[in-house]
FITORKE-266836 format. One record per residue (C-alpha): x, y, z negated. Coordinates in Angstrom, 2 decimals, always signed. Layout:
rec u:X v:Y w:Z
...
//
This chain:
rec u:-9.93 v:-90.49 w:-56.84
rec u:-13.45 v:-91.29 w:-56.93
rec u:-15.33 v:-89.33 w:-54.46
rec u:-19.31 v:-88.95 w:-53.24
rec u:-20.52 v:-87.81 w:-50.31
rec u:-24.86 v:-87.16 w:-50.77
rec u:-26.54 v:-86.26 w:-47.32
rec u:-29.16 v:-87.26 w:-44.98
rec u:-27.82 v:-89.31 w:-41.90
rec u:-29.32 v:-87.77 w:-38.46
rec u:-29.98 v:-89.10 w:-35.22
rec u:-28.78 v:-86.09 w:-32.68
rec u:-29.74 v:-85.58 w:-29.26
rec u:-27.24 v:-82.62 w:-27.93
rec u:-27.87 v:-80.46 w:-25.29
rec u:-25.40 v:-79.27 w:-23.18
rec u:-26.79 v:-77.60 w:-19.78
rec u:-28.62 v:-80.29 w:-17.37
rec u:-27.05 v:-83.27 w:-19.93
rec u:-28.37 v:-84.89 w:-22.75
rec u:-26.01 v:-86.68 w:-25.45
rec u:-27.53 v:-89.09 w:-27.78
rec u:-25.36 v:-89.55 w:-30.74
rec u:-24.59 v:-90.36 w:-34.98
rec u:-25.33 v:-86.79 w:-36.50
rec u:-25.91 v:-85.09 w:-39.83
rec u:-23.69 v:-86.56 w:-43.06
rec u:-21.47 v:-88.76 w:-40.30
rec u:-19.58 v:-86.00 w:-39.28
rec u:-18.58 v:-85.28 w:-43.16
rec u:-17.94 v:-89.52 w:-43.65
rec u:-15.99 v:-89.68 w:-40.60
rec u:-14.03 v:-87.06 w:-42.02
rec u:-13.66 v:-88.03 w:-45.17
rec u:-12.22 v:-91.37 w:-44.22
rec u:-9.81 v:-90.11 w:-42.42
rec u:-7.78 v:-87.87 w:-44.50
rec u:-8.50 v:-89.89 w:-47.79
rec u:-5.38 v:-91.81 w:-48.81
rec u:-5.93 v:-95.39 w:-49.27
rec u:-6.30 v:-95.45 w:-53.07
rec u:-9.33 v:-93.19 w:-53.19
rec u:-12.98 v:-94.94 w:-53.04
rec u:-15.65 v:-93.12 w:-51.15
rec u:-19.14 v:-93.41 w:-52.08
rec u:-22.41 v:-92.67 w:-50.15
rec u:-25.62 v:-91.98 w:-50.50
rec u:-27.97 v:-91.42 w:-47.26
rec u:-30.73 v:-93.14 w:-45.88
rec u:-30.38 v:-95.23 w:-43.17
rec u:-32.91 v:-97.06 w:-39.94
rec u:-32.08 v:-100.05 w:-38.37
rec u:-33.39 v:-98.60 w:-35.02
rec u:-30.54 v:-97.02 w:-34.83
rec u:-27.58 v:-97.86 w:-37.34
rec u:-25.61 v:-99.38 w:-34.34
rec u:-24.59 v:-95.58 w:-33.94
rec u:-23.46 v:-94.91 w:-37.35
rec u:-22.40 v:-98.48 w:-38.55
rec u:-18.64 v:-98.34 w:-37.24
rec u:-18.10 v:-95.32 w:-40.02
rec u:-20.71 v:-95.96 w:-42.76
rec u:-19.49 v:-99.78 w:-43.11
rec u:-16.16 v:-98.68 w:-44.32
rec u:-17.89 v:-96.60 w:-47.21
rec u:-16.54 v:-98.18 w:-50.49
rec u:-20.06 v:-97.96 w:-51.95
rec u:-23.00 v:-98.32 w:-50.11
rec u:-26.11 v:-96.14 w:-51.84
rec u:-28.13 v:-96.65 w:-48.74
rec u:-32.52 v:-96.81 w:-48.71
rec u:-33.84 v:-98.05 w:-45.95
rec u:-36.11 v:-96.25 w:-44.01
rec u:-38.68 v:-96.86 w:-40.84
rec u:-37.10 v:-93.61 w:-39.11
rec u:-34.78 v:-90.86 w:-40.17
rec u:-34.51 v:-87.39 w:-38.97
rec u:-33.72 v:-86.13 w:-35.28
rec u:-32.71 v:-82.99 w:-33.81
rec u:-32.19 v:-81.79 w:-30.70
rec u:-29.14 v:-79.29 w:-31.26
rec u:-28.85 v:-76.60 w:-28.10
rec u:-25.22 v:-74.14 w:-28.67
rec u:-25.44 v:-70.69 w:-27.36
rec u:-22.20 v:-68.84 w:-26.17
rec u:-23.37 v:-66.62 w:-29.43
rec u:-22.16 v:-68.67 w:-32.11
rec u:-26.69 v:-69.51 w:-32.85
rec u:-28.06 v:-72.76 w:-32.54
rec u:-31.15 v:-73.76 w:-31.71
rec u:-32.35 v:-77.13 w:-34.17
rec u:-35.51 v:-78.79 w:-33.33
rec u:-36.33 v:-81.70 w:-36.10
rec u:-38.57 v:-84.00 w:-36.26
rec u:-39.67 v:-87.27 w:-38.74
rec u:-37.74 v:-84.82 w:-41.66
rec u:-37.97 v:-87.14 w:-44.78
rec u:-38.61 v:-87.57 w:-47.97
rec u:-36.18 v:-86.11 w:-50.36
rec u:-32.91 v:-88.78 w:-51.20
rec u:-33.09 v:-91.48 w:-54.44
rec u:-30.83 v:-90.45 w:-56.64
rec u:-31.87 v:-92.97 w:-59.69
rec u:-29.30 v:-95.31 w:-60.60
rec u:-26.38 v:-93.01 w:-59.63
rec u:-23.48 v:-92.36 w:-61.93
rec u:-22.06 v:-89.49 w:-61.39
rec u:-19.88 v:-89.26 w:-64.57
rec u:-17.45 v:-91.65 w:-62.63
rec u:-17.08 v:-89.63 w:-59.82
rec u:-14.13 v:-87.04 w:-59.38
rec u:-15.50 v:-85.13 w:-57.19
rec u:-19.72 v:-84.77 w:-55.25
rec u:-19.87 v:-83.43 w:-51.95
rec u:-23.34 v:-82.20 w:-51.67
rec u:-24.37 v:-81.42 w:-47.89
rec u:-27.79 v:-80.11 w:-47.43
rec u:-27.89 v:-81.79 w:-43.45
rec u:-32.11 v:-81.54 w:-43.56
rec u:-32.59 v:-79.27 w:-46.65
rec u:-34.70 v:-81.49 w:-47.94
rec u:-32.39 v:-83.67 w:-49.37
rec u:-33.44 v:-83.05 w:-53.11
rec u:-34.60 v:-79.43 w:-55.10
rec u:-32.45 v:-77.87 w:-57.45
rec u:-33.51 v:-79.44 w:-60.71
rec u:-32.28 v:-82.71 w:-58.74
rec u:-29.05 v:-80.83 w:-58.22
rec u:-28.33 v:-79.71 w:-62.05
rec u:-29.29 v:-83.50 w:-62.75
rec u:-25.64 v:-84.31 w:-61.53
rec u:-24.00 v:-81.42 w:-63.05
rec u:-25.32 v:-82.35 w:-66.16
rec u:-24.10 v:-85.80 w:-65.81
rec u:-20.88 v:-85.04 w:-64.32
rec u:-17.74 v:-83.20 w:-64.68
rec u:-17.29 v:-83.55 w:-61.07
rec u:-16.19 v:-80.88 w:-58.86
rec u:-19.30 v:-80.25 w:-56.83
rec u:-18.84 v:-79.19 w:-53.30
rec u:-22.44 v:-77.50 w:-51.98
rec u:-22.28 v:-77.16 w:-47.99
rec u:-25.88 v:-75.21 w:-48.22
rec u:-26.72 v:-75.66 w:-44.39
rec u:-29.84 v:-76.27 w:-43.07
rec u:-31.41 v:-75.20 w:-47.10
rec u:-31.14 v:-71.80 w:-44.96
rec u:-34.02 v:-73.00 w:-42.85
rec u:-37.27 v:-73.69 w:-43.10
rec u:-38.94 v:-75.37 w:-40.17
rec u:-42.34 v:-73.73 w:-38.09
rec u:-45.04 v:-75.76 w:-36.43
rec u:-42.82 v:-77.06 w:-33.48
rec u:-39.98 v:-77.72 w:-35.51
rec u:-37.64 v:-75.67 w:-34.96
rec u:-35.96 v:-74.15 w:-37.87
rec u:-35.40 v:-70.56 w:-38.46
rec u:-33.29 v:-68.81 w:-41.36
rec u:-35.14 v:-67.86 w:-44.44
rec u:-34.70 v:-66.51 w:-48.01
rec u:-34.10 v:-69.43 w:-50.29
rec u:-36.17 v:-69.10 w:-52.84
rec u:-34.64 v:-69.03 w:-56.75
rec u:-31.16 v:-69.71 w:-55.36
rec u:-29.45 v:-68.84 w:-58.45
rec u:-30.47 v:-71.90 w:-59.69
rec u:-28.76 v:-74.07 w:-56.99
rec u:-25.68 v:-72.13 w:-57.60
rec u:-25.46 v:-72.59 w:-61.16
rec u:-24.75 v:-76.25 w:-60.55
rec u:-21.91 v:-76.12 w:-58.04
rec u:-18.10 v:-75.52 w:-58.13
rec u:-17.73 v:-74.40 w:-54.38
rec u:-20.05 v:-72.75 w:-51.95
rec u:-20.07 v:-73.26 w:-48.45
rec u:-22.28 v:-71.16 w:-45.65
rec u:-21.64 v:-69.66 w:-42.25
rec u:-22.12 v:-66.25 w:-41.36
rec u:-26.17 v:-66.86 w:-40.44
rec u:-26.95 v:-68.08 w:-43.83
rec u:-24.95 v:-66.04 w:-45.92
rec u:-27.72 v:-63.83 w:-46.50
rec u:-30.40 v:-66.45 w:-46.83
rec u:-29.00 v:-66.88 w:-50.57
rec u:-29.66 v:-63.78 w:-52.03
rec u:-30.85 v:-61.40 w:-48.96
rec u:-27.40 v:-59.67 w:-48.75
rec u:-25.05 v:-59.78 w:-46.09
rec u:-22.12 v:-58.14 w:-48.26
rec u:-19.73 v:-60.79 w:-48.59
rec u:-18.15 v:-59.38 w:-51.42
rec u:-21.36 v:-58.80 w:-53.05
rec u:-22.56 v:-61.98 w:-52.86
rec u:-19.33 v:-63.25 w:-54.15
rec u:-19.97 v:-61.32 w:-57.33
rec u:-23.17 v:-62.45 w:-57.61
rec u:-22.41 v:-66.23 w:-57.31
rec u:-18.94 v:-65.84 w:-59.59
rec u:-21.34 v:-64.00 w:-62.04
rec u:-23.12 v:-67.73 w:-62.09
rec u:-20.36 v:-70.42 w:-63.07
rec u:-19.58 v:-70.67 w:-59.01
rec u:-15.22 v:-70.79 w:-58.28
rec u:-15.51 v:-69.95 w:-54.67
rec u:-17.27 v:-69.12 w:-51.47
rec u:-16.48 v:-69.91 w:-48.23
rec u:-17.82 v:-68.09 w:-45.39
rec u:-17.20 v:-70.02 w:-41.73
rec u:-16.86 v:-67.24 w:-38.90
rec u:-17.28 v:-69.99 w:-36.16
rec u:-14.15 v:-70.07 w:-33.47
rec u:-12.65 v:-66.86 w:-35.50
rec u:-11.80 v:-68.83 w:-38.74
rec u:-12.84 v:-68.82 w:-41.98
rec u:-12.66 v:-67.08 w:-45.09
rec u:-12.68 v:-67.90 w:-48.48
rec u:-13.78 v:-65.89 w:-51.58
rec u:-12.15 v:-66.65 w:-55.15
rec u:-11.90 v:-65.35 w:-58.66
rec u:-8.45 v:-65.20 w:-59.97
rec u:-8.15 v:-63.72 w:-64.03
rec u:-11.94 v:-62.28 w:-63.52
rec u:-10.28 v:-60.29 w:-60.13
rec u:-11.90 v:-60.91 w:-56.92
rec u:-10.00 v:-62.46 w:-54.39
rec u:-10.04 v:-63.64 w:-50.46
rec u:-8.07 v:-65.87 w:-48.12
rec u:-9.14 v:-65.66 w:-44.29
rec u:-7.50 v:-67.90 w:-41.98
rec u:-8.22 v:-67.52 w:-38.25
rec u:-8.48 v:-70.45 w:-35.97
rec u:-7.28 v:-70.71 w:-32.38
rec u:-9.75 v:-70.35 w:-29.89
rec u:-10.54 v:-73.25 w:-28.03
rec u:-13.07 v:-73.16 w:-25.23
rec u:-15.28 v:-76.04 w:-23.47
rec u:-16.14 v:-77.89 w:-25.87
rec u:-18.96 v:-78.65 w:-28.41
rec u:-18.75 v:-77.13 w:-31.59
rec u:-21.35 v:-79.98 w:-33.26
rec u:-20.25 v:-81.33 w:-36.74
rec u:-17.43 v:-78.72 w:-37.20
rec u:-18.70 v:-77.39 w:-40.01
rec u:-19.26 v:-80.56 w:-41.41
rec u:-15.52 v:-81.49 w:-40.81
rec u:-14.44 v:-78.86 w:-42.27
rec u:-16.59 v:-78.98 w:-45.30
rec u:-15.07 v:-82.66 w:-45.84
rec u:-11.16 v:-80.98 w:-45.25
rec u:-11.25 v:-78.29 w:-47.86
rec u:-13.19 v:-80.40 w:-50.36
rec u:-10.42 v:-83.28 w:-50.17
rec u:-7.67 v:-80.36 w:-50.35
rec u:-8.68 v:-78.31 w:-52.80
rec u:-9.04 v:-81.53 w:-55.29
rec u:-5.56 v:-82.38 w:-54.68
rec u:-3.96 v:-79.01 w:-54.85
rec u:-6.59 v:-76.99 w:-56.90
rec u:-5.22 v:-74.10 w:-54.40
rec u:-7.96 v:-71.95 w:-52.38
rec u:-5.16 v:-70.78 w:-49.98
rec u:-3.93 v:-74.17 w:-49.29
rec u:-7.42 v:-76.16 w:-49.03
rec u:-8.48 v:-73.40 w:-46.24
rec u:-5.38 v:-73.60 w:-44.14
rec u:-5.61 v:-77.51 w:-43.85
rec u:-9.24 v:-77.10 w:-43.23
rec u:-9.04 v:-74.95 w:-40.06
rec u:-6.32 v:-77.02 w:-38.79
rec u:-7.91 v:-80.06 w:-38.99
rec u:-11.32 v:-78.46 w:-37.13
rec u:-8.60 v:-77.32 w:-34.28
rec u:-7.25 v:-80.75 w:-34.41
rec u:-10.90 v:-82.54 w:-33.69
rec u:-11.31 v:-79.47 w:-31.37
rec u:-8.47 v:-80.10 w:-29.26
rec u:-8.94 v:-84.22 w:-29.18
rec u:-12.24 v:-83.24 w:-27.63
rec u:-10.79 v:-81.10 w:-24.77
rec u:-8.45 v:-83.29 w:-24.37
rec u:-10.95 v:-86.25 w:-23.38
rec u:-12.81 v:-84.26 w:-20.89
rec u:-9.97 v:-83.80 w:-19.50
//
């Protein structure tokens, strides 16, 4: 398969009481993924921008990519990510770009876009129904930090996106956690909000419930159905990128199998996999 990972790369600086963690963030955690539960015949494609300031932090991952659709830029994005025992997160950006070039891209070859909206500024919609319309991809939209709009200090609070029925008319597969579920249409029915998006061309939902699991909302036959799959609660460690791993796990799944049920059970495993490696090295 020919896949396509679109996302801005992030420079993170993680919180975590007294400590401060300087590290590769944003569409790394969804590469690093990617590459390893692809099988060896699949190419893997990226487009990001990238800063020579500090590419020493993402180079080990984003050399491997199979195609590099990289711009070079003075600075990208950083954020200064603080967890709360809550599930919330508190994001502070700052240097937030310049939407992504997209020109020159063929996305009829692709098999299947993963579309990861790490700044929400990535592109607009019309951008976004550019590569449906030039594509018979199966588009994977992680919608993210479009849930956010930034205030004068930077920090980024959860909004109302505006016109998102046009966003979801170009994607297969929907992914939010519980927090921006009702940024999309002001609704925090899941259910309802399935309808809605079902009603516009979209296959599924999936709502992440943090260390709880995460379920998935699908139309079988014009019926409305759901698959939750709880996780195992692990404790002292970080949480950062987990959404973006599992993003990258059910995508890859769900193109093989074209099976909701199995795509979300080899999603949450792998997120308890990463989880536990973690624990285990502070160990």
């Amino acid at each position: 398969m020919k896949l396509l990972i679109i996302g801005s790369s992030v420079f993170d600086k993680i919180i975590s009481g007294e400590k401060v963690t300087e590290s590769a963030g944003g569409i790394y955690h969804t590469v690093l993924k990617m590459q390893q539960i692809k099988s060896e015949e699949d190419s893997l494609a990226l487009c990001t921008k990238v800063s020579l300031k500090n590419y020493n932090f993402f180079s080990e991952v984003f050399d491997k990519c199979d195609e590099k659709l990289f711009e070079e830029v003075e600075n990208i994005p950083e954020v200064t990510l603080e967890e709360f025992s809550s599930g919330c997160r508190r994001e502070v950006y700052s240097n937030l770009p310049e939407p992504l070039n997209l020109d020159g891209i063929e996305f009829v070859k692709y098999d299947g876009i993963l579309v990861n909206m790490i700044t929400g500024e990535e592109f607009d919609f019309a951008h976004l129904n550019r590569i449906r319309n030039n594509s018979k991809a199966l588009i994977y939209f992680d919608v993210h930090t479009l849930s956010r709009k930034s205030n004068s200090i930077g920090e980024r609070k959860i909004i109302l996106i505006p016109d998102f029925e046009k966003w979801a008319e170009s994607v297969d597969i929907i992914q939010v956690n519980e927090f921006e579920l009702i940024s999309l249409f002001g609704i925090s029915d899941e259910k309802s909000v399935s309808e809605l998006l079902f009603s516009l061309g979209v296959k599924a939902l999936i709502v992440t419930k943090s260390e709880r699991g995460a379920i998935v909302y699908f139309s079988n036959n014009g019926e409305l159905n759901f698959y939750f799959k709880s996780a195992e609660k692990i404790e002292g460690v970080n949480t950062i990128g987990c959404g973006d791993y599992f993003g990258a796990s059910f995508f890859y799944n769900y193109l093989i199998t074209n099976n909701p049920f199995f795509a979300m059970n080899f999603a949450v495993d792998e997120v308890e996999k990463i989880l536990k490696e973690k624990l285990n090295a502070v160990k």
